[in-house]
C-alpha positions as CSV (number, residue, x, y, z in Angstrom):
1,X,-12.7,7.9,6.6
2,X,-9.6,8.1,4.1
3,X,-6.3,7.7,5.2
4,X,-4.2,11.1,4.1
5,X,-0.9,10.2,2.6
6,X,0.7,12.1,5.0
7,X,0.3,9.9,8.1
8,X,2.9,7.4,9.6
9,X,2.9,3.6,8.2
10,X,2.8,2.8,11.7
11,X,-0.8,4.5,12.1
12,X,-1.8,2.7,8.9
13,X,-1.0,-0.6,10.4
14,X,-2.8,0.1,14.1
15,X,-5.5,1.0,11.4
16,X,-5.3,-1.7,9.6
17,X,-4.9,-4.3,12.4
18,X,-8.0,-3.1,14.0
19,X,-9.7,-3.3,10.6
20,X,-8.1,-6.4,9.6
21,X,-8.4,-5.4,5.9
22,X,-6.4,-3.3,3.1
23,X,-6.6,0.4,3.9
24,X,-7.0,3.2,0.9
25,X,-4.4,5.7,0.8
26,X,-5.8,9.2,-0.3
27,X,-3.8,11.9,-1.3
28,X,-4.2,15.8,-0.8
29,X,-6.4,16.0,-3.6
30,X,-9.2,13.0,-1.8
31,X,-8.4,10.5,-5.1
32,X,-7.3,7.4,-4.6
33,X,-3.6,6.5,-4.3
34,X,-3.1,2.8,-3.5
35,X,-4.1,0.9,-0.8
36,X,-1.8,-0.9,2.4
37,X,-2.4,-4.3,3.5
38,X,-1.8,-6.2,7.1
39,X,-0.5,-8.3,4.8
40,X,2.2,-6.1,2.9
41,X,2.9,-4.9,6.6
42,X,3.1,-8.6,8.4
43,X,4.8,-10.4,5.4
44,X,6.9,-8.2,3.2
45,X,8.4,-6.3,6.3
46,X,8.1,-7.4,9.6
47,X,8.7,-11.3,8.5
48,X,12.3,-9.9,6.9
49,X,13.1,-7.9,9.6
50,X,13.0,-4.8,8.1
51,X,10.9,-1.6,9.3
52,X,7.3,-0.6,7.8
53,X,8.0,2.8,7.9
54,X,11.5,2.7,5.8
55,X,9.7,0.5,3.2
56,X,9.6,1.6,-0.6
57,X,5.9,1.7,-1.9
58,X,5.3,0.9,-5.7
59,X,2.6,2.1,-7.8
60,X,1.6,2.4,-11.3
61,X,-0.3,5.5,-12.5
62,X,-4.6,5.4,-13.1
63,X,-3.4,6.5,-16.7
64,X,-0.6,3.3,-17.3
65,X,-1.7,0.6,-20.5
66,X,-2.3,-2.6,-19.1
67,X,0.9,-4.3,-19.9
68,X,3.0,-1.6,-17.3
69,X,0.0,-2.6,-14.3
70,X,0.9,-6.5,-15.2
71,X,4.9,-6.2,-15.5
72,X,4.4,-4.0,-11.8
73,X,2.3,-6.7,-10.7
74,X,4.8,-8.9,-11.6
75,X,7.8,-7.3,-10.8
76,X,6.8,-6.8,-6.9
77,X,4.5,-9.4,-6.4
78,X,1.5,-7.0,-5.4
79,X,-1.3,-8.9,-4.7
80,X,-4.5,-6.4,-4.8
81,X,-5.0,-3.2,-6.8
82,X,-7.5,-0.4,-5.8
């Protein structure tokens, strides 16, 4: 079952906890959007103190060359890509 877009970061992570893998994040048209880890969750907002939900998501579009994917990869240290 995909995730919808739509739903709460804090559903994701119950999700993903339960899981304890990356979870694919679909939009409204059922395609792939990105995927959330425990990790991205655990370490990049609970260990700063900061809160899941307020947290801004990166991406890079299907259609980007692959020097934008490996400067976004870079640039916020994203470990995994869909």
């Amino acid at each position: 079952m995909h995730q919808r877009e739509r739903q709460p970061r804090g559903r994701r992570a119950e999700d993903a906890r339960s899981r304890r893998r990356s979870l694919p994040i679909c939009g409204a048209d059922d395609r792939l959007h990105g995927i959330v880890t425990d990790r991205d969750i655990v370490v990049k907002s609970l260990a700063e103190g900061r809160d899941p939900a307020q947290d801004t998501l990166f991406w890079v579009s299907a259609a980007a060359d692959v020097n934008e994917v490996l400067r976004e990869i870079e640039d916020h240290q994203i470990k995994r890509l869909p």
